[in-house]
C-alpha positions, 0 to 999 in steps of 0.5 A: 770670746764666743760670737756675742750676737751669733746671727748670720755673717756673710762669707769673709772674703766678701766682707770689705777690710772696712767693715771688719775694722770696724767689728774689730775696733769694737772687739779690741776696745772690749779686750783693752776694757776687760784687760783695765778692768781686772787690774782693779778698781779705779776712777772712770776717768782712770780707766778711760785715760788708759784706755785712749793711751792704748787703743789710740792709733800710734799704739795699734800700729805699734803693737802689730808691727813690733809684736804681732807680725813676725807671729802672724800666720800667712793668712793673718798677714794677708787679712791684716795688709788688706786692712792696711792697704784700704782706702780710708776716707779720711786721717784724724788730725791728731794721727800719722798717716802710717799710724792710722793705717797700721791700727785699721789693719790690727782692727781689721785682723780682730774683726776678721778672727772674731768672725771666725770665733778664734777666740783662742787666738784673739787672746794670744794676739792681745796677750802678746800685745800687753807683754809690750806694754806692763 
């Protein structure tokens, strides 16, 4: 996945874990999309149930702390705990707060490699992710 729009993006380490959740939730949903959309047709509400089943924030949490992290770098780690550790304005009723911060601190890791272009990686990452889940 190459950098879509490819405008000017300020240095990393200037961009708060916030603002990269916020690409990378967009960048996850697209992989989670792309990754639905190959298994096949199937009806949009289908597609959009099984969607929320894996980008809800239980499911990110999970992901990262029982398939991702021991396969994390140090940097990795340390843009991920950034995420994780970021005060967020708030938690959705529906969410724990653990859960919560663990799926901003996967969004933010997406965002953060995204606008690196390791696309490589990205696919690594969420490959391993859907080895949990098929």
């Amino acid at each position: 996945m190459e950098r879509l729009y490819g405008g000017e993006v300020p240095p990393l380490n200037e961009l708060s874990p916030l603002t990269l959740a916020f690409l990378g939730d967009g960048v996850y949903e697209v992989f989670v999309r792309e990754y639905l959309v190959g298994k096949g047709n199937c009806p949009v509400k289908k597609l959009h149930s099984r969607a929320v089943e894996l980008v809800r924030c239980e499911a990110q949490n999970k992901a990262l702390t029982e398939r991702l992290w021991g396969l994390l770098c140090d940097e990795e780690q340390a843009v991920a705990n950034r995420g994780r550790n970021a005060h967020v304005g708030h938690v959705p009723k529906n969410a724990e707060v653990a859960d919560y911060h663990g799926a901003t601190a996967l969004e933010t890791l997406f965002g953060y490699l995204y606008l690196k272009g390791e696309t490589a990686r990205l696919r690594e990452l969420f490959s391993v992710i859907l080895e949990g889940i098929e």
